[in-house]
C-alpha positions as CSV (number, residue, x, y, z in Angstrom):
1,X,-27.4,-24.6,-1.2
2,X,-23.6,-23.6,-0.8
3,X,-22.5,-19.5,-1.9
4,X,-21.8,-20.7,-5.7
5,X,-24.6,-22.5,-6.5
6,X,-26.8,-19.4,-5.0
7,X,-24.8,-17.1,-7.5
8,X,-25.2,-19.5,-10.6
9,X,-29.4,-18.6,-9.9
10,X,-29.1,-15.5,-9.2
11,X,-26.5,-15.0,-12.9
12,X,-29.4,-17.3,-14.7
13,X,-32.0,-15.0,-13.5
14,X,-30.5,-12.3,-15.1
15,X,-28.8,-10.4,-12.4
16,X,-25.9,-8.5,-14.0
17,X,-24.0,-8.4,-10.9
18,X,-24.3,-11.9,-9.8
19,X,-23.2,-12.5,-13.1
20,X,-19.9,-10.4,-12.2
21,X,-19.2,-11.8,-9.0
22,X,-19.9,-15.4,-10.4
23,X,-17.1,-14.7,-13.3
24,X,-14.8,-13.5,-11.2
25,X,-15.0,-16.4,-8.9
26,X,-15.0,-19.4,-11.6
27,X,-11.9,-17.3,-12.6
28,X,-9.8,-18.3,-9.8
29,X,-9.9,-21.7,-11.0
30,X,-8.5,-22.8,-14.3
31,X,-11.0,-25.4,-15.0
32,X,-13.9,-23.1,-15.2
33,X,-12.3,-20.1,-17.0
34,X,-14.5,-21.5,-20.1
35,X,-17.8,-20.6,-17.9
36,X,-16.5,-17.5,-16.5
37,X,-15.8,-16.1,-20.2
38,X,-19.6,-17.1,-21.4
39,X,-20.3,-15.3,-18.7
40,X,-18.4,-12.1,-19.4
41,X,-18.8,-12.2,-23.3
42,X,-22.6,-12.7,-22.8
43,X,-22.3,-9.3,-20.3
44,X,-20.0,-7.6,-23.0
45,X,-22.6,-8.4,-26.0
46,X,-25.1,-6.4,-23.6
47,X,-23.0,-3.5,-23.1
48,X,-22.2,-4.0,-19.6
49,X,-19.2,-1.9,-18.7
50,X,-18.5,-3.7,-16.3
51,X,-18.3,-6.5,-17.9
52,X,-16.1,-5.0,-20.5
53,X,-13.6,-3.5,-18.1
54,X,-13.0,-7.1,-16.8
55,X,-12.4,-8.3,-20.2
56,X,-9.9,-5.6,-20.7
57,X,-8.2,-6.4,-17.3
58,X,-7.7,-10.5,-18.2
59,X,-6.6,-9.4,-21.3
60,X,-4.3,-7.3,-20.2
61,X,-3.1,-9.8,-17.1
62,X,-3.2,-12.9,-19.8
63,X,-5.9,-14.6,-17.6
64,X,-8.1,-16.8,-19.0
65,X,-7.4,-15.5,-22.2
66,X,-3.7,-14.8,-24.7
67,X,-2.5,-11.4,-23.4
68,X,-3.9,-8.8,-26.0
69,X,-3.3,-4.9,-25.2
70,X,-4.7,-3.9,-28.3
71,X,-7.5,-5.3,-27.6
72,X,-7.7,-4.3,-24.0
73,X,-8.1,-0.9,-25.0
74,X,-10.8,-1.6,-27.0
75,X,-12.7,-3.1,-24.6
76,X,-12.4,-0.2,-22.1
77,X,-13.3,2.0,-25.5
78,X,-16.3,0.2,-26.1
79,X,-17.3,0.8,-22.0
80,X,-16.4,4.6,-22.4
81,X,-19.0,4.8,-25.3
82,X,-21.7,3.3,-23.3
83,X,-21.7,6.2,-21.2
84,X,-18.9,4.8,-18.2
85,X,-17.0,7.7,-16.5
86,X,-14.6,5.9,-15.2
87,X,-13.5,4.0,-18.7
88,X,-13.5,7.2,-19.8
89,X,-11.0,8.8,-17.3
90,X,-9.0,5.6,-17.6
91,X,-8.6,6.3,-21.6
92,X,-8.1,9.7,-20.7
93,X,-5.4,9.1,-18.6
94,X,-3.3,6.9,-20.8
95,X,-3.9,9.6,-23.8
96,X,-6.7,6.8,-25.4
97,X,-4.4,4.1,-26.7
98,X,-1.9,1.4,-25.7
99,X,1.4,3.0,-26.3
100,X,4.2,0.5,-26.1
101,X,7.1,3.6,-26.1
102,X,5.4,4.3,-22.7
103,X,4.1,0.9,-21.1
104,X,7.3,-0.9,-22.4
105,X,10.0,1.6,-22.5
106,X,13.5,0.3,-21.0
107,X,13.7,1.3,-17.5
108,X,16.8,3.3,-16.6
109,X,18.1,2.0,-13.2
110,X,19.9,4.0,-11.0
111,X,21.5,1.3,-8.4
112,X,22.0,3.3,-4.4
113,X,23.1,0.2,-2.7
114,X,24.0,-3.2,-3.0
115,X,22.6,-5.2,0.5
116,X,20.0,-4.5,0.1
117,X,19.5,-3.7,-3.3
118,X,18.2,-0.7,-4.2
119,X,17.0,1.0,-7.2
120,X,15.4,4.5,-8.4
121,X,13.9,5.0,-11.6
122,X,13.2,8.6,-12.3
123,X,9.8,9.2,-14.6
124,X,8.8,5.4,-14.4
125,X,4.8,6.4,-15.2
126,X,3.4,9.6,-16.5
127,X,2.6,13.0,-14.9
128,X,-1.5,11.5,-16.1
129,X,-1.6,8.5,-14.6
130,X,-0.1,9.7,-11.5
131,X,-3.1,12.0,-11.1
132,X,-5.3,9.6,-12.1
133,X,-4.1,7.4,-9.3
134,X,-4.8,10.2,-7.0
135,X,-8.5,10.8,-7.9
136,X,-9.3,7.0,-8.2
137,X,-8.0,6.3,-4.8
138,X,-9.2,9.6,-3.3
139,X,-12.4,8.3,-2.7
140,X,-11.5,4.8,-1.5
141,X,-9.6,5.9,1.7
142,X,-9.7,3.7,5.0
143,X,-7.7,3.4,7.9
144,X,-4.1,1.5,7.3
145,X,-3.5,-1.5,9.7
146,X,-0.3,-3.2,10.6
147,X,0.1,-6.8,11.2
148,X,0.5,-8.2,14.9
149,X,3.6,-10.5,14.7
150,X,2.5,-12.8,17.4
151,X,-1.2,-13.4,15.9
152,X,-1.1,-12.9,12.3
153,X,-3.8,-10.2,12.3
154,X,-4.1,-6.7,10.9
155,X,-4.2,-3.9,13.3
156,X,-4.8,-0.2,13.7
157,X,-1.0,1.0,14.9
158,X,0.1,4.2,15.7
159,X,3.1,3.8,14.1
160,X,1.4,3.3,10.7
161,X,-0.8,6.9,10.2
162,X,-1.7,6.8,7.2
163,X,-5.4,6.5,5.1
164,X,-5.2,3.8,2.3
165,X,-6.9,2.7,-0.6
166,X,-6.9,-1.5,-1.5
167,X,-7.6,-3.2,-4.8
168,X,-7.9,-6.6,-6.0
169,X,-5.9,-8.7,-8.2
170,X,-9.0,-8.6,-11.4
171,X,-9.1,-4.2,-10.7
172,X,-11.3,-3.0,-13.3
173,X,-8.3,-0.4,-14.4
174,X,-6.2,-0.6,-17.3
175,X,-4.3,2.0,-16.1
176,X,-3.3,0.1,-13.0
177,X,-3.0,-3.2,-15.2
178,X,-0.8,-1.1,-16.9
179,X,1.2,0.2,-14.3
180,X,1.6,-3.4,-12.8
181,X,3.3,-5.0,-16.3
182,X,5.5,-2.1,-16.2
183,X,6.4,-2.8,-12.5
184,X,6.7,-6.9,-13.4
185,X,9.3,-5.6,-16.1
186,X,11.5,-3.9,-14.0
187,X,12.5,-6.1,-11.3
188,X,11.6,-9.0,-14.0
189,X,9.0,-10.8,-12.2
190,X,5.6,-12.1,-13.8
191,X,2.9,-9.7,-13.0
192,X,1.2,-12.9,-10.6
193,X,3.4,-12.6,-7.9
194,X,2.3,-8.9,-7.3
195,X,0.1,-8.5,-4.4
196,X,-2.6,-6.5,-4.8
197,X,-1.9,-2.6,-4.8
198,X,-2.1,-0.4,-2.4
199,X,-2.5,3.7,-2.6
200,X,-1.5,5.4,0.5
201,X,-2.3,9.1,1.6
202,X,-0.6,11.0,4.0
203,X,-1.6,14.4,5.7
204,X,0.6,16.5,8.4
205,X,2.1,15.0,10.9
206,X,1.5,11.1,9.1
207,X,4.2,8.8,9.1
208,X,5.1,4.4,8.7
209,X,7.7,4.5,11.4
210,X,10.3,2.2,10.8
211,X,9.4,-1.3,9.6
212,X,10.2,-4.5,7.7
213,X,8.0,-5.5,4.5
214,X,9.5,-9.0,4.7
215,X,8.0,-11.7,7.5
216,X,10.6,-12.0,9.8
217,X,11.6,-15.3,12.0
218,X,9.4,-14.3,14.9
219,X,6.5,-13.8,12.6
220,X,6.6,-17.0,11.1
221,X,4.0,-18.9,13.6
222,X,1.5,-17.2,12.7
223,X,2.1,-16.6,9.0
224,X,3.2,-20.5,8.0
225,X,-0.2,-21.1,5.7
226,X,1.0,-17.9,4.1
227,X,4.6,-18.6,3.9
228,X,2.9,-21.9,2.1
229,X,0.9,-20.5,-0.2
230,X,3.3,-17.0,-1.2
231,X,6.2,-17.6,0.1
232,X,8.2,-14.5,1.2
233,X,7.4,-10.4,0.2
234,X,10.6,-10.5,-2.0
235,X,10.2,-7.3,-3.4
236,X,8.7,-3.4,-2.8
237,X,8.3,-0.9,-5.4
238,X,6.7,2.2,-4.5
239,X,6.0,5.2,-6.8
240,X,5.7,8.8,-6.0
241,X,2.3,10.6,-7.2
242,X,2.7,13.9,-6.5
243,X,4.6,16.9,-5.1
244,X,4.3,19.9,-3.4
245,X,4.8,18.2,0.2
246,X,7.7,18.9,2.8
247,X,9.0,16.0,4.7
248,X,7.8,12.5,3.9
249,X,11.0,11.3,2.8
250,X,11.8,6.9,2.8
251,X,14.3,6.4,4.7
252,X,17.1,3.1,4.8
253,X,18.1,3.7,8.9
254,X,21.1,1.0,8.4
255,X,21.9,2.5,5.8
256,X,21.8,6.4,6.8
257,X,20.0,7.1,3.1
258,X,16.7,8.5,2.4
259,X,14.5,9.2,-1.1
260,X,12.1,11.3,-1.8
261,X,10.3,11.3,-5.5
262,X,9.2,13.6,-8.0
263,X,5.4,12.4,-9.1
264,X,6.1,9.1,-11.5
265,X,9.1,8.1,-10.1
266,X,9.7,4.9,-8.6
267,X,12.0,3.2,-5.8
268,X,12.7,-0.3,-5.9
269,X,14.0,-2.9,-3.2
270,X,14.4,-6.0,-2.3
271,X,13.9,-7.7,0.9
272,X,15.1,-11.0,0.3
273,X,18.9,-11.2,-1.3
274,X,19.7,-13.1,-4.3
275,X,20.8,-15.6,-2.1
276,X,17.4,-15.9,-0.5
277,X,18.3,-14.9,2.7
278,X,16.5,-11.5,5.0
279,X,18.1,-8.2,4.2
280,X,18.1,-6.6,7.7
281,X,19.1,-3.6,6.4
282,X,15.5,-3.1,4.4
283,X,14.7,-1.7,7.9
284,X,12.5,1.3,6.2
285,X,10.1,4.2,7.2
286,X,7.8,7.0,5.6
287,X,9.3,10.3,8.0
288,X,6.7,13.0,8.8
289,X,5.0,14.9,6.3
290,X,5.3,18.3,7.4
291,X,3.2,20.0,5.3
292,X,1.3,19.3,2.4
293,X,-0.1,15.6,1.4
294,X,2.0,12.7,0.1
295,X,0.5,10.2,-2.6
296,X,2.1,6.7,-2.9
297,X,1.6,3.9,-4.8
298,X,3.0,0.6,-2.9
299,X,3.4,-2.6,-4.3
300,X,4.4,-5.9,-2.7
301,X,6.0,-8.6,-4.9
302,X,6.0,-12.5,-3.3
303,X,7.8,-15.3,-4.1
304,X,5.2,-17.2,-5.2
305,X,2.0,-16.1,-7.3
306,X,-0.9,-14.6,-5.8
307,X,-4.2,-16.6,-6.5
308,X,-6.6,-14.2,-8.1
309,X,-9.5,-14.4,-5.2
């Protein structure tokens, strides 16, 4: 009996969480998104939060379902009144409603350079979400790795210092959902091609010495069924979360610049040009935090969507 067909007994013998993972994975394919929403609704008319905060997230992403934002909210709502603390925090931190002055506000970009090209956007989220960024990720920290260029796999590297904290694609967190429309506004990408988010953290002494996002020539061996499937990391944006830190600046080496953020702004670049060609000069680091702790939110934008599992 293969993985699915063990999770289809489990979800029939009334295991809420097989039921979870089961949705999730008939959501990755198009032809069973009906199943996968029985599921859910069946899990939402029983009050699961869980099940609710999924709903809210494909309503949000459009998955599965028309984008509705309205609608999002209220299913995170209805989770927050069934007792969930982190729908609660969620509605907390985006002041309890979808507000499209905030989520879809024009973004005012402030152009630094041309090759690359590079953008700041000064308050691109709230002071609130920023923090809420902070505590949701604070307890999710792991060890960052750094991919081998010869193999393909992920590493622990002394160059790359700090903690992290992954999601997925389906993150049960408007706020993030949220953050990643906003992000698929800016640079005018659909929300698909974002990888899923990162949160770094990093303490004294921490740094990501200098480093391309992009795969470059000698990495391509190894990273061909990637390169397939995604196609190039076209894009970074990354957005400050906090202050109070010295040091810990992003700097451009080629291009003898560096940026550092107040909490909710953002930096954008790209690594490809708009001739689809490698920008050398993306050549990027996170310098030394002296003292204090940095928060960062990173996210990587392909050329190609991202499947959901």
């Amino acid at each position: 009996m293969n993985d699915l067909a063990q999770l289809r007994l489990r979800a029939a013998s009334g295991d809420e969480s097989a039921r979870l993972v089961l949705a999730r994975r008939l959501l990755a394919t198009p032809e069973k998104h009906e199943e996968a929403m029985r599921l859910l609704q069946a899990g939402c008319d029983r009050g699961v939060p869980e099940a609710l905060r999924l709903q809210a997230t494909l309503a949000i992403r459009g998955v599965a379902r028309p984008q509705d934002l309205n609608q999002a909210i209220d299913f995170v709502s209805r989770a927050a009144a069934s007792g969930d603390t982190d729908a609660r925090e969620q509605l907390r931190a985006i002041g309890g409603r979808f507000d499209r002055d905030i989520w879809f506000a024009p973004v005012q970009m402030r152009q630094h350079h041309a090759a690359p090209r590079i953008f700041t956007v000064e308050k691109f989220i709230p002071r609130p979400v920023c923090n809420w960024f902070i505590k949701y990720a604070g307890a999710r920290q792991e060890m960052t790795l750094v991919r081998d260029g010869a193999t393909g796999r992920d590493l622990l590297s002394a160059g790359r210092s700090a903690t992290m904290a992954g999601t997925d694609a389906l993150e049960l967190d408007v706020v993030l959902q949220l953050t990643k429309l906003r992000i698929a506004g800016a640079i005018q990408t659909h929300v698909s091609h974002q990888e899923p988010t990162q949160f770094l953290r990093y303490g004294p002494g921490q740094e990501y010495q200098a480093h391309y996002d992009l795969i470059r020539p000698q990495e391509e061996a190894a990273a061909a069924e990637e390169l397939r499937v995604l196609g190039q990391r076209v894009a970074t944006v990354l957005v400050y979360l906090n202050d109070g830190y010295k040091g810990g600046e992003t700097q451009f080496p080629h291009l003898n610049w560096a940026f550092k953020g107040k909490p909710g702004d953002a930096l954008i670049f790209w690594n490809i040009s708009a001739g689809g060609e490698r920008e050398r000069a993306s050549l990027h680091a996170g310098l030394p935090i002296q003292t204090g702790t940095k928060w960062l939110l990173s996210q990587w934008v392909r050329a190609n969507p991202v499947p959901l599992i």
